[in-house]
NULOTI-122448 format. One record per atom (N, C-alpha, C, O): residue number from 1; y, x, z; residue in one letter; atom name. Coordinates in pm, whole numbers. Last residue first. Layout:
! NULOTI-122448
+-----+--------+--------+--------+------+------+
!  nr !     yy !     xx !     zz ! rest ! atom !
+-----+--------+--------+--------+------+------+
! NUM !      Y !      X !      Z !    A !   CA !
...
+-----+--------+--------+--------+------+------+
//
This chain:
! NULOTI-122448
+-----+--------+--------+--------+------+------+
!  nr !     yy !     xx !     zz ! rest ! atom !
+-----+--------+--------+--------+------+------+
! 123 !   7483 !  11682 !  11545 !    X !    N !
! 123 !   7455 !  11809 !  11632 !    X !   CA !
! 123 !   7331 !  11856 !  11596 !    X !    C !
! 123 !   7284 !  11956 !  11650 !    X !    O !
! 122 !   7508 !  11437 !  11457 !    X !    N !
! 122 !   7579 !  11557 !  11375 !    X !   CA !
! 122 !   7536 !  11700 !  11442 !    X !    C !
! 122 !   7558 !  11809 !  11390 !    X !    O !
! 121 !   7450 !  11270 !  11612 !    X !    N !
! 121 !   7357 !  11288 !  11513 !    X !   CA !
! 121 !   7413 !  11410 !  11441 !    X !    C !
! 121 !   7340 !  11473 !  11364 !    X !    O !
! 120 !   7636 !  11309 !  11797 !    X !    N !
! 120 !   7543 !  11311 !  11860 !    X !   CA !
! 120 !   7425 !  11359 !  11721 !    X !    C !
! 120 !   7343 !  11450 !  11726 !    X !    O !
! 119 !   7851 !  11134 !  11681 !    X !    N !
! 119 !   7853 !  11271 !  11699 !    X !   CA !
! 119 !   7741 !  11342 !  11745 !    X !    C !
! 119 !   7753 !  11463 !  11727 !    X !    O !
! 118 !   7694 !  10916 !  11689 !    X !    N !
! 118 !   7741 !  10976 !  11503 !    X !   CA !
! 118 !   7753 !  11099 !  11565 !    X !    C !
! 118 !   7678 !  11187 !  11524 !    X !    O !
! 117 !   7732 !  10875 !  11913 !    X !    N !
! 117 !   7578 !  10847 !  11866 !    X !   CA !
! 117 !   7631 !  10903 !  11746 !    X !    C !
! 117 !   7533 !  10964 !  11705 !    X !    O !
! 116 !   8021 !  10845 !  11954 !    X !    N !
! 116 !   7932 !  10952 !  12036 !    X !   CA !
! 116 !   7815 !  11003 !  11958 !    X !    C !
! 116 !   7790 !  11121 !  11934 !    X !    O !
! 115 !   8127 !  10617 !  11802 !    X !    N !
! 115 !   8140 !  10746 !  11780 !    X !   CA !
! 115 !   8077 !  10838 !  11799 !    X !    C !
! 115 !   8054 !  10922 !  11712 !    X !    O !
! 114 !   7984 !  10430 !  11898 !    X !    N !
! 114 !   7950 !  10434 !  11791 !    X !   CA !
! 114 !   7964 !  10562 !  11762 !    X !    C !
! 114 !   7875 !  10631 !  11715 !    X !    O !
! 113 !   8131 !  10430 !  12167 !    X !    N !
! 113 !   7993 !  10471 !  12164 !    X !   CA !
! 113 !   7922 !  10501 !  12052 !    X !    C !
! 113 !   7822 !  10572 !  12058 !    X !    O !
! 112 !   8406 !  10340 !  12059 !    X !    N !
! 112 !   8368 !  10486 !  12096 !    X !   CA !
! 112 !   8238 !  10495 !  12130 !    X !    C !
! 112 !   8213 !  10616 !  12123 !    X !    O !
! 111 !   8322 !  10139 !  11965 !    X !    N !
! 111 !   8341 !  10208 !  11906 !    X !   CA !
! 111 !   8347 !  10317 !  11954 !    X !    C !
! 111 !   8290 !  10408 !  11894 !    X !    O !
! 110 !   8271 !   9968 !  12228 !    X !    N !
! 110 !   8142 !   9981 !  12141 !    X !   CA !
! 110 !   8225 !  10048 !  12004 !    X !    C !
! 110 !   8176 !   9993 !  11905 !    X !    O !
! 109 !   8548 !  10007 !  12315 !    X !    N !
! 109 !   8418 !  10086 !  12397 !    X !   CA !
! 109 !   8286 !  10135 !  12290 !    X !    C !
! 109 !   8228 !  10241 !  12268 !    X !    O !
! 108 !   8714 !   9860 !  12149 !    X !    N !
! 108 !   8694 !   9980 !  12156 !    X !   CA !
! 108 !   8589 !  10071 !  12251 !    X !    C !
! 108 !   8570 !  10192 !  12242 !    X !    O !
! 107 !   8577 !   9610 !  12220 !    X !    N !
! 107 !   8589 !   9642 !  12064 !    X !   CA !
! 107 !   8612 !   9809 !  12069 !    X !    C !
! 107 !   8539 !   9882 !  12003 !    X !    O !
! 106 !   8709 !   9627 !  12470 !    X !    N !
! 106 !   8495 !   9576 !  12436 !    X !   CA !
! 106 !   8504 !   9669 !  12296 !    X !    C !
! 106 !   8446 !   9775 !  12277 !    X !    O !
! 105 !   8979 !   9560 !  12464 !    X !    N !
! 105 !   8896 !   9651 !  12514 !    X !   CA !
! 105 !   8723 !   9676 !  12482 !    X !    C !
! 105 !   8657 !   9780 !  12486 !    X !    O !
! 104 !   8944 !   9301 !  12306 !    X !    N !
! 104 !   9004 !   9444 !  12271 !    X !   CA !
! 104 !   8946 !   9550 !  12282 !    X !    C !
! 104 !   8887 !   9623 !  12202 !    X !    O !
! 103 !   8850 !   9095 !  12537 !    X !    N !
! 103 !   8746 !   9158 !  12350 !    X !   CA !
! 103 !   8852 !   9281 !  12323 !    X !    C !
! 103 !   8785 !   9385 !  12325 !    X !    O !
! 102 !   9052 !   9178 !  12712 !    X !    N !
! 102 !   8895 !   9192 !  12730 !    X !   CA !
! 102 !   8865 !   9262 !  12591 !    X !    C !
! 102 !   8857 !   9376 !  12546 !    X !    O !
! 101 !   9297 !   9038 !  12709 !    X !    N !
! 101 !   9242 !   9185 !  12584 !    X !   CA !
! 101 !   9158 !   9229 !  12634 !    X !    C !
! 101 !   9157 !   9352 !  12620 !    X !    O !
! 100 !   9352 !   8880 !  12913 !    X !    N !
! 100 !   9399 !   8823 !  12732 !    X !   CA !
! 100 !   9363 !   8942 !  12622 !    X !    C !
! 100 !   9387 !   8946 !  12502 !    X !    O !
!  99 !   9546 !   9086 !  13071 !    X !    N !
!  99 !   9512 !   8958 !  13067 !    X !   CA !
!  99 !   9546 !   8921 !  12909 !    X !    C !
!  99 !   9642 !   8920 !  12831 !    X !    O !
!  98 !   9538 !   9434 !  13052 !    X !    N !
!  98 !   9603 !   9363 !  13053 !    X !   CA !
!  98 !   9519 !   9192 !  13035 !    X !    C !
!  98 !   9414 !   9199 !  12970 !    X !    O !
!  97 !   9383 !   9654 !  13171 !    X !    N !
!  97 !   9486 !   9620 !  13266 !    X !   CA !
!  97 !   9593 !   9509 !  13194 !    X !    C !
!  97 !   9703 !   9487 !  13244 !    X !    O !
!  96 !   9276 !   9701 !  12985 !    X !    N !
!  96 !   9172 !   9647 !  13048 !    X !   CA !
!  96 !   9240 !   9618 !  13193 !    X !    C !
!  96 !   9185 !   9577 !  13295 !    X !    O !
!  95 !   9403 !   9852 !  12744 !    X !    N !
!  95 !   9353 !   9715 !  12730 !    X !   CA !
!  95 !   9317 !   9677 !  12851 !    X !    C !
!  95 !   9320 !   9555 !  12837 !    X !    O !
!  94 !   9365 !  10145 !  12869 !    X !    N !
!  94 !   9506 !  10033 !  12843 !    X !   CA !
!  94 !   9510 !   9883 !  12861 !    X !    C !
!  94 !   9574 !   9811 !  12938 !    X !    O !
!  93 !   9095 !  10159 !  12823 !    X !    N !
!  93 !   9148 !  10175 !  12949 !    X !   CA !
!  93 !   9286 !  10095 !  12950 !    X !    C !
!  93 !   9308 !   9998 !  13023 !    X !    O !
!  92 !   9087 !  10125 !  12543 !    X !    N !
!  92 !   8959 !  10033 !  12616 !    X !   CA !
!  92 !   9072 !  10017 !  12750 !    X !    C !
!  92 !   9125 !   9910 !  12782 !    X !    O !
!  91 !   9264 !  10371 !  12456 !    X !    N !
!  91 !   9284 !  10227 !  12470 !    X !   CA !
!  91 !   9198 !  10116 !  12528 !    X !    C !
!  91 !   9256 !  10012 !  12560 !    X !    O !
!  90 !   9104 !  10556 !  12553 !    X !    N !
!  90 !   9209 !  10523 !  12573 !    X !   CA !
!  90 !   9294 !  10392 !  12601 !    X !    C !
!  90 !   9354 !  10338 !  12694 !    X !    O !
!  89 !   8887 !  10496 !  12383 !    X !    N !
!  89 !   8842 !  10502 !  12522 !    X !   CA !
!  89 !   8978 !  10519 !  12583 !    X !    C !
!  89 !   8968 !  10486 !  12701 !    X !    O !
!  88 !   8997 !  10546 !  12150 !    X !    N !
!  88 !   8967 !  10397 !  12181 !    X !   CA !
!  88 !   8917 !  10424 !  12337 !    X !    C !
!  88 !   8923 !  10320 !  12403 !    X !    O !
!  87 !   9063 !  10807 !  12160 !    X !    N !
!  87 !   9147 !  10710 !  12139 !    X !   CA !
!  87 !   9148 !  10589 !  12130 !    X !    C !
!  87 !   9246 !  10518 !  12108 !    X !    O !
!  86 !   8805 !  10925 !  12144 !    X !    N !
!  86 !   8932 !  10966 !  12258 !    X !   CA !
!  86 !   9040 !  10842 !  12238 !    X !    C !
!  86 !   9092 !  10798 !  12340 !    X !    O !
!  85 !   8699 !  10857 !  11898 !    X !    N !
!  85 !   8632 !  10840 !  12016 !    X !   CA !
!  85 !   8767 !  10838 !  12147 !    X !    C !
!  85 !   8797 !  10743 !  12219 !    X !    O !
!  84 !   8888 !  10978 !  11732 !    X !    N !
!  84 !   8858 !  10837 !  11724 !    X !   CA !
!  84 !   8809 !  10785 !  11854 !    X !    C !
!  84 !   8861 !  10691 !  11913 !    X !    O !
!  83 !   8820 !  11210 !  11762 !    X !    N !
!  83 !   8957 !  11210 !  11788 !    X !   CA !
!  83 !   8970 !  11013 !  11740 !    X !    C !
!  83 !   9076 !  10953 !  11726 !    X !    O !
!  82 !   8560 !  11250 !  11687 !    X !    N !
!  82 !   8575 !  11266 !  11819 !    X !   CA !
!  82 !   8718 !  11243 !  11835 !    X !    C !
!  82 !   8748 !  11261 !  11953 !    X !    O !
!  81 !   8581 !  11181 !  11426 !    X !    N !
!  81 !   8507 !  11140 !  11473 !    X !   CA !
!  81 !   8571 !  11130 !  11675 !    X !    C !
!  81 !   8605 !  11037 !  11749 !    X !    O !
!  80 !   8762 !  11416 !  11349 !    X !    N !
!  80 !   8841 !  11315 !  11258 !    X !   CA !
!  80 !   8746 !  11177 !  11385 !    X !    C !
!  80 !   8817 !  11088 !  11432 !    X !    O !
!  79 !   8594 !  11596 !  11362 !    X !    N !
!  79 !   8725 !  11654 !  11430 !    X !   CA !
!  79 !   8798 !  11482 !  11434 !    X !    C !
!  79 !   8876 !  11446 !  11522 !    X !    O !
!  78 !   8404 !  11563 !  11187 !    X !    N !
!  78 !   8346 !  11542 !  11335 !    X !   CA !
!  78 !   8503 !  11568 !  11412 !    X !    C !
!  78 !   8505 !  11552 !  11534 !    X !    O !
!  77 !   8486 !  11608 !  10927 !    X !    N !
!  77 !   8430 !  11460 !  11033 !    X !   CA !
!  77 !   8428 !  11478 !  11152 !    X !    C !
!  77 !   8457 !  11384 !  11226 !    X !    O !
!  76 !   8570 !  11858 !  10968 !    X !    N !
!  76 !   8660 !  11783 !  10935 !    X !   CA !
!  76 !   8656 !  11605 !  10985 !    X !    C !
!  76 !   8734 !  11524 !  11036 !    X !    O !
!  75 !   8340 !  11981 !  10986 !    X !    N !
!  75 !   8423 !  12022 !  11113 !    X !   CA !
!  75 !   8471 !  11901 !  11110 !    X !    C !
!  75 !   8447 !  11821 !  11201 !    X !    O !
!  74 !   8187 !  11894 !  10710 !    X !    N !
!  74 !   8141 !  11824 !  10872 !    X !   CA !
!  74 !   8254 !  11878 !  10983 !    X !    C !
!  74 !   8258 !  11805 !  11082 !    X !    O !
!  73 !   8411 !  11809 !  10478 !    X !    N !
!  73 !   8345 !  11886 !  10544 !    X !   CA !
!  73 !   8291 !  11847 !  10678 !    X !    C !
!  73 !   8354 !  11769 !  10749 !    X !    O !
!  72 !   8419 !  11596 !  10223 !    X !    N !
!  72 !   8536 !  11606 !  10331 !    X !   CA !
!  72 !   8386 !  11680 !  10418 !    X !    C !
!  72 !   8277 !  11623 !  10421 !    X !    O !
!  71 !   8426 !  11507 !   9928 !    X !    N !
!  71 !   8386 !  11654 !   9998 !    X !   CA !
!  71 !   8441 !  11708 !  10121 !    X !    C !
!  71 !   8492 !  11819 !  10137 !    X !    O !
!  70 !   8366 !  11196 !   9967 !    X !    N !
!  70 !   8413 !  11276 !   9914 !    X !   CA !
!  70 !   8384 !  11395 !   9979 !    X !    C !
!  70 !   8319 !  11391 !  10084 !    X !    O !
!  69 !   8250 !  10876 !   9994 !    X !    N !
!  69 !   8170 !  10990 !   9945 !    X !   CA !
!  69 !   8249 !  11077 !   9897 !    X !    C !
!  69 !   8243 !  11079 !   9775 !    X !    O !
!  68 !   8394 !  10681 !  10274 !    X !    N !
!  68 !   8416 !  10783 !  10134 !    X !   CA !
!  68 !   8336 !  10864 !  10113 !    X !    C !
!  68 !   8323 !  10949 !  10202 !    X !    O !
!  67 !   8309 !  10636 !  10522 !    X !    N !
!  67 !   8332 !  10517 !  10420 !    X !   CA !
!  67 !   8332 !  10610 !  10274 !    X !    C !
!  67 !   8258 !  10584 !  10180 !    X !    O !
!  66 !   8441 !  10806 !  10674 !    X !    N !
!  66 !   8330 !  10835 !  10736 !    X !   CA !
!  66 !   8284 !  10738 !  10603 !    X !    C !
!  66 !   8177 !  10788 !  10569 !    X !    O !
!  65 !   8761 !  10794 !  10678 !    X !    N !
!  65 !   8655 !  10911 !  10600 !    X !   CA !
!  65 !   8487 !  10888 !  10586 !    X !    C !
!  65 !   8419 !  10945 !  10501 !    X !    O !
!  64 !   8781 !  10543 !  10686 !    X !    N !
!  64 !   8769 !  10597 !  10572 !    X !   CA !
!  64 !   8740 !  10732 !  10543 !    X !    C !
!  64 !   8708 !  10783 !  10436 !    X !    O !
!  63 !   8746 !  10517 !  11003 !    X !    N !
!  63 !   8658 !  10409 !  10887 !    X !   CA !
!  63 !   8704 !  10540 !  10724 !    X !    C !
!  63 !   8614 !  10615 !  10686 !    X !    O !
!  62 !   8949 !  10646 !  11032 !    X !    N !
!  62 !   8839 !  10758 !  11033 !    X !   CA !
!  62 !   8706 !  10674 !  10966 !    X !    C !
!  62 !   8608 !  10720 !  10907 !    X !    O !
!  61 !   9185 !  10500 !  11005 !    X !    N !
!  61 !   9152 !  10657 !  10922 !    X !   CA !
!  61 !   8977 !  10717 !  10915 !    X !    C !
!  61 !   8914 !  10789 !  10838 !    X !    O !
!  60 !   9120 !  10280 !  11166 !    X !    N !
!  60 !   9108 !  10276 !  11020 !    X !   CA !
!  60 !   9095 !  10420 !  10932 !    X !    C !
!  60 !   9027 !  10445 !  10833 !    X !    O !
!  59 !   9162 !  10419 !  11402 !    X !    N !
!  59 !   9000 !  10369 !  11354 !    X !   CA !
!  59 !   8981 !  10300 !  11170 !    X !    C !
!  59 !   8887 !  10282 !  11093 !    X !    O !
!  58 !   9398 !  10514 !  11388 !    X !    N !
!  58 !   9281 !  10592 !  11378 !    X !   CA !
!  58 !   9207 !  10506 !  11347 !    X !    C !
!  58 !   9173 !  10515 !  11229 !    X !    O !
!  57 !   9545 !  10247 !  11369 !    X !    N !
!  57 !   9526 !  10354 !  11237 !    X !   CA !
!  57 !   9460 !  10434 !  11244 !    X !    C !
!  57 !   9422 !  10476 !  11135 !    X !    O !
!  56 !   9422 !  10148 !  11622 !    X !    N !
!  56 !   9422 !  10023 !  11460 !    X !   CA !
!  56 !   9433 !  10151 !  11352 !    X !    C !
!  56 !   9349 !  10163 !  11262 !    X !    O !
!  55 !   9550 !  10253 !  11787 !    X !    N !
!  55 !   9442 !  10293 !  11809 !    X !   CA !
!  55 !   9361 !  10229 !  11664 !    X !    C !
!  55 !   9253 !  10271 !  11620 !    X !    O !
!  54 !   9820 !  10229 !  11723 !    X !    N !
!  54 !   9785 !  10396 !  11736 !    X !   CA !
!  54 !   9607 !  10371 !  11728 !    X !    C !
!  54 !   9537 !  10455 !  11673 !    X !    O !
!  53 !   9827 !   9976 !  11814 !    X !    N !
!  53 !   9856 !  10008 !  11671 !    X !   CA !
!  53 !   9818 !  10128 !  11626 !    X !    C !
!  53 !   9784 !  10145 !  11509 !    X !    O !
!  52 !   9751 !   9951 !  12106 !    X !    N !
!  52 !   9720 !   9893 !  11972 !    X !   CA !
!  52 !   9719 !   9944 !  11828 !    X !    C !
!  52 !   9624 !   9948 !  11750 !    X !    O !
!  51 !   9984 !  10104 !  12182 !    X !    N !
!  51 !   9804 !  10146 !  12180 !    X !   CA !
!  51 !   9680 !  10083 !  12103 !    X !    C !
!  51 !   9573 !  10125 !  12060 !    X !    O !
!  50 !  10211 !   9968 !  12170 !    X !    N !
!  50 !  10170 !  10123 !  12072 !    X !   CA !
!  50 !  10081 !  10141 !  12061 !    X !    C !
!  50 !  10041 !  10191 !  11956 !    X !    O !
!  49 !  10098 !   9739 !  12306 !    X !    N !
!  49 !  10156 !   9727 !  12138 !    X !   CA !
!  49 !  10118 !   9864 !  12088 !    X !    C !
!  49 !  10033 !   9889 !  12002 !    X !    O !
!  48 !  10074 !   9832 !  12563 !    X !    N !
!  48 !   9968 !   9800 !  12481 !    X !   CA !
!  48 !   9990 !   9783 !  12359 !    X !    C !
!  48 !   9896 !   9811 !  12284 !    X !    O !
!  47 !  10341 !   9951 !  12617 !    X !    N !
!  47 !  10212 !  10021 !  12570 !    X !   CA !
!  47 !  10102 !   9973 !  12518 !    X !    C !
!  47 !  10030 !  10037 !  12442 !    X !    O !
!  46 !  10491 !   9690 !  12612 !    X !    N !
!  46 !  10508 !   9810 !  12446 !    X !   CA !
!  46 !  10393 !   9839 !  12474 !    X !    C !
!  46 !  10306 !   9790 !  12402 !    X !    O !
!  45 !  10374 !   9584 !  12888 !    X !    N !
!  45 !  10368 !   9493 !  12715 !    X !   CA !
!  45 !  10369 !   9621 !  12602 !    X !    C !
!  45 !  10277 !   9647 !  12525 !    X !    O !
!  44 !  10483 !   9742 !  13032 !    X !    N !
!  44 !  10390 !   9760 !  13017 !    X !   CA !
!  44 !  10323 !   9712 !  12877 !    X !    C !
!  44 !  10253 !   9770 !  12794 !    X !    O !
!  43 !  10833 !   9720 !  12959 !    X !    N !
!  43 !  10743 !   9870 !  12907 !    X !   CA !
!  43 !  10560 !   9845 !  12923 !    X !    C !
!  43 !  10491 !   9910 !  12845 !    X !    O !
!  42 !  10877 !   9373 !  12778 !    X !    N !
!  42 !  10874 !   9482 !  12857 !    X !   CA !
!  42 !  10782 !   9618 !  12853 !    X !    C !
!  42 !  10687 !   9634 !  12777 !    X !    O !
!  41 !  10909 !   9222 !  12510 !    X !    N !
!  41 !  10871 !   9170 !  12704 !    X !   CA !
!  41 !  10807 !   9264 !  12790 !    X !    C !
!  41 !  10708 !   9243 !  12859 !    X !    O !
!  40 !  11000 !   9304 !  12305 !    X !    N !
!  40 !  11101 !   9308 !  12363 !    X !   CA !
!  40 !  11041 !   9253 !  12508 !    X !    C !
!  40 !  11114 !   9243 !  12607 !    X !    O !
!  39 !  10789 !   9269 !  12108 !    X !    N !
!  39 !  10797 !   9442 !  12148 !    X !   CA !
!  39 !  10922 !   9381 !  12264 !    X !    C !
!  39 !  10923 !   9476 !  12343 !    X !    O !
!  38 !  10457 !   9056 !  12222 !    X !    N !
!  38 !  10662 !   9062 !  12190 !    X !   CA !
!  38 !  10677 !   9192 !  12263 !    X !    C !
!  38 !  10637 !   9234 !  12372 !    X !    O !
!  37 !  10183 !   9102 !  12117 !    X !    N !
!  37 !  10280 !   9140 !  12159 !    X !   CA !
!  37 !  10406 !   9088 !  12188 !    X !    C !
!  37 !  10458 !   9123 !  12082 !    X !    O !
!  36 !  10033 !   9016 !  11872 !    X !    N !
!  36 !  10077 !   8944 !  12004 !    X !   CA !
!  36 !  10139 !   8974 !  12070 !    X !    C !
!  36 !  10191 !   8878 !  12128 !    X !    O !
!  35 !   9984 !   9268 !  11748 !    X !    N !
!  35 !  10085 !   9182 !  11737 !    X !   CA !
!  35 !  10091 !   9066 !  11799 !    X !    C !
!  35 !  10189 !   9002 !  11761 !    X !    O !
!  34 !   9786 !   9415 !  11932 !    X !    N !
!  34 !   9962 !   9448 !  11895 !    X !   CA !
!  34 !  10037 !   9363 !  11831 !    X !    C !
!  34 !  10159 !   9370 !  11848 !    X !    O !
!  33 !   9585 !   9246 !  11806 !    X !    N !
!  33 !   9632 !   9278 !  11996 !    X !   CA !
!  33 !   9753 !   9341 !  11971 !    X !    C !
!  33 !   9842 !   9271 !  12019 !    X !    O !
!  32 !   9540 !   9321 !  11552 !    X !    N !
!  32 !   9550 !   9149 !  11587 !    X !   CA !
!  32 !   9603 !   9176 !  11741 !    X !    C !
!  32 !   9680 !   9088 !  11778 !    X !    O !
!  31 !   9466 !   9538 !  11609 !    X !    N !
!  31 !   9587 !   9528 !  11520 !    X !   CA !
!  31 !   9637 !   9372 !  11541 !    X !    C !
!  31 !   9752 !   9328 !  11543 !    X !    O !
!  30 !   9278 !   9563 !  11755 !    X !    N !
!  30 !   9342 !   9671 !  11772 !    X !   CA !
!  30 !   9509 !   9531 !  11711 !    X !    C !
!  30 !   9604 !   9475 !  11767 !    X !    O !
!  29 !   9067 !   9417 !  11592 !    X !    N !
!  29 !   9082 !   9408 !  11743 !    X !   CA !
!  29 !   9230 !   9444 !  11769 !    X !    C !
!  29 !   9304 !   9353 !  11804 !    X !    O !
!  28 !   9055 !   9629 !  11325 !    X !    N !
!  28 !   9120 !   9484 !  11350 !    X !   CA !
!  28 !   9159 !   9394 !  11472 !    X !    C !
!  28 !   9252 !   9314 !  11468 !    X !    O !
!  27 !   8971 !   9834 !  11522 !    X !    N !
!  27 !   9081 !   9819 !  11408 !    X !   CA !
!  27 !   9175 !   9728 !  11395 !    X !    C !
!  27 !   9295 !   9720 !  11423 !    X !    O !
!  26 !   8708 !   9751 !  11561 !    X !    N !
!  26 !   8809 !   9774 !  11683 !    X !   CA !
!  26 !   8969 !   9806 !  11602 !    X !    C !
!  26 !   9073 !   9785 !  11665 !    X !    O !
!  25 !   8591 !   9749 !  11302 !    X !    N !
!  25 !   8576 !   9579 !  11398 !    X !   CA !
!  25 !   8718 !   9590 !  11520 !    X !    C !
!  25 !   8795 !   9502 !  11558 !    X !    O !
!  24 !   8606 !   9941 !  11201 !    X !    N !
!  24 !   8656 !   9897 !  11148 !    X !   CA !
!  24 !   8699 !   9737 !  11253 !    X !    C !
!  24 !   8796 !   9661 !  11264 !    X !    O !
!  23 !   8426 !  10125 !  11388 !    X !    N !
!  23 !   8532 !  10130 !  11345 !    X !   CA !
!  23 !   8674 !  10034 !  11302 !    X !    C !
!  23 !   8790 !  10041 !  11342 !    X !    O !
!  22 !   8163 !   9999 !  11320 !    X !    N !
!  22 !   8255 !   9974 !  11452 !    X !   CA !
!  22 !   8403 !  10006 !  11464 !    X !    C !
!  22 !   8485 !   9941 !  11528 !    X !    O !
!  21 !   8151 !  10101 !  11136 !    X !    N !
!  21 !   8176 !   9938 !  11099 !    X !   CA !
!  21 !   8194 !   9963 !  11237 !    X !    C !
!  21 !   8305 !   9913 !  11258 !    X !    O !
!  20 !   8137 !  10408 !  11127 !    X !    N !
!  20 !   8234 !  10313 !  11042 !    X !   CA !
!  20 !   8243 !  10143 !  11066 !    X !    C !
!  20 !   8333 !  10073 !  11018 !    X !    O !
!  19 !   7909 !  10341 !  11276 !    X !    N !
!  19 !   8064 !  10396 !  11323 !    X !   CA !
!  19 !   8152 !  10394 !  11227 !    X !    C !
!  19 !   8267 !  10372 !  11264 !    X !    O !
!  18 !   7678 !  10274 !  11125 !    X !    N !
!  18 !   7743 !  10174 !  11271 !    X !   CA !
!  18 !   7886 !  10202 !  11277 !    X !    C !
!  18 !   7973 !  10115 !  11283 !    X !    O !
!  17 !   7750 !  10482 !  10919 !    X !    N !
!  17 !   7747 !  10343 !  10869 !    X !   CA !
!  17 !   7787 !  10253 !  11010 !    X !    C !
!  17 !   7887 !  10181 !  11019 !    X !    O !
!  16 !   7634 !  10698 !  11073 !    X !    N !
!  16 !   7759 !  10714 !  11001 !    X !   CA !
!  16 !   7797 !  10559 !  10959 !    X !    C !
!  16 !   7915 !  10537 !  10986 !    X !    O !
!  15 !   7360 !  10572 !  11149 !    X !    N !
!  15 !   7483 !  10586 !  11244 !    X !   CA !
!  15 !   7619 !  10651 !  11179 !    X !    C !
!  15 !   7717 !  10650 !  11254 !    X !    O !
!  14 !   7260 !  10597 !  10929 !    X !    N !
!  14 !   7260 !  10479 !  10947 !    X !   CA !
!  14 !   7352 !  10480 !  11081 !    X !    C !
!  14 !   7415 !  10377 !  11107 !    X !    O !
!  13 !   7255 !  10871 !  10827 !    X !    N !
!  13 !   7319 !  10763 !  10714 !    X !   CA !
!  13 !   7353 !  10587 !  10798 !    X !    C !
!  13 !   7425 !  10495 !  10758 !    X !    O !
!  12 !   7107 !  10971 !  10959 !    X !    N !
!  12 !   7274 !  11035 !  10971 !    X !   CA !
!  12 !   7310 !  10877 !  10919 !    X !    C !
!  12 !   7382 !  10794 !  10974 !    X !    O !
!  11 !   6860 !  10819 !  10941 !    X !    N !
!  11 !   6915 !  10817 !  11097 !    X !   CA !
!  11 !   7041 !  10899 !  11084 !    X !    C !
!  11 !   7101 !  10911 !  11191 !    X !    O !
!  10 !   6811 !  10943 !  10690 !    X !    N !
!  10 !   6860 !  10799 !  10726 !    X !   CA !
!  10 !   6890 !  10735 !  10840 !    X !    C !
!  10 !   6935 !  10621 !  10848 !    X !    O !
!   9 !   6792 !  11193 !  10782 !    X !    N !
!   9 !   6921 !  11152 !  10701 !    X !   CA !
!   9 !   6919 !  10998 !  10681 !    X !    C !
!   9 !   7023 !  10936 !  10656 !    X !    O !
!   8 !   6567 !  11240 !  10918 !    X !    N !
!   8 !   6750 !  11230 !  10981 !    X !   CA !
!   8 !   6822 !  11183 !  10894 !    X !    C !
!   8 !   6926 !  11127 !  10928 !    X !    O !
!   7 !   6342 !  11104 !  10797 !    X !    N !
!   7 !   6379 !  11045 !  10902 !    X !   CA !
!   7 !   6517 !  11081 !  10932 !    X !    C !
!   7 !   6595 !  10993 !  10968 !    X !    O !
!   6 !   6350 !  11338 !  10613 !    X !    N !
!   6 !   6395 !  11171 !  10507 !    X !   CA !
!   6 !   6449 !  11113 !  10639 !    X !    C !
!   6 !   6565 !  11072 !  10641 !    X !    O !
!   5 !   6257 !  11536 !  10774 !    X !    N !
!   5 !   6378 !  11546 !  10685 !    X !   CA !
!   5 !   6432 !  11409 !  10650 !    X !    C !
!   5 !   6551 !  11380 !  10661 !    X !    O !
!   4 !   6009 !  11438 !  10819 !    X !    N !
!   4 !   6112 !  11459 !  10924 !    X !   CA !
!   4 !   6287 !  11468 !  10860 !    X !    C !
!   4 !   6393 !  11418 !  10898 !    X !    O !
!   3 !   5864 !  11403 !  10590 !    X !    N !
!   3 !   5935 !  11319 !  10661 !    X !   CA !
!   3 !   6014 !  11370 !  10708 !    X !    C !
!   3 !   6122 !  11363 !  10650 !    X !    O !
!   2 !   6060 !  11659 !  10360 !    X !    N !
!   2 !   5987 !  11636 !  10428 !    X !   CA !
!   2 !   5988 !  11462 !  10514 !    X !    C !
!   2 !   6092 !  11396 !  10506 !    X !    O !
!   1 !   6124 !  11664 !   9996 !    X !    N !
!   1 !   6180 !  11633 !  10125 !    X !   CA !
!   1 !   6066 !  11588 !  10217 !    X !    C !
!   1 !   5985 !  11502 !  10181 !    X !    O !
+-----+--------+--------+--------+------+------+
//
């Protein structure tokens, strides 16, 4: 193995690793912010609950692919990657019209950037 060679794969290995743990940080963000909630204090309140929770199981799904040494194919990451990305920049935006989900929002920005830079290394 060449340098250049040893240099990407520990530059794959080490932004597959940020974006899983960013992953995981906006997850819990995610999931701790939906349940503050009360589902019954109205339609703007639900969306942040659903967006919460929608945005808590992608970033947990894709923490586990990106987490698993299994034969899960690069389309498959990167499909699984960028559909993480879209969905915290979603929610960043949700979050950021409500009082009291700053860090929410934050949590999903610096995950979807995590995302980009992984997608970015995949290219």
């Amino acid at each position: 193995m060449t340098t250049t060679s040893q240099q990407e794969l520990f530059r794959f290995l080490e932004d597959r690793f940020a974006c899983a743990q960013a992953c995981t940080e906006c997850a819990r963000a995610c999931a701790v912010r939906a349940s503050l909630v009360d589902p019954d204090s109205g339609r703007n309140q639900e969306l942040v609950r659903r967006r919460g929770i929608m945005c808590a199981e992608v970033c947990d799904a894709t923490c586990r692919v990106l987490s698993e040494d299994s034969q899960v194919d690069e389309t498959t990451i990167r499909l699984q990657v960028e559909w993480c990305r879209q969905v915290c920049l979603e929610g960043a935006h949700v979050f950021d019209g409500h009082s009291g989900a700053e860090r929410t929002a934050e949590a999903c920005r610096a995950c979807a950037r995590a995302c980009t830079d992984f997608l970015t290394t995949l290219n």
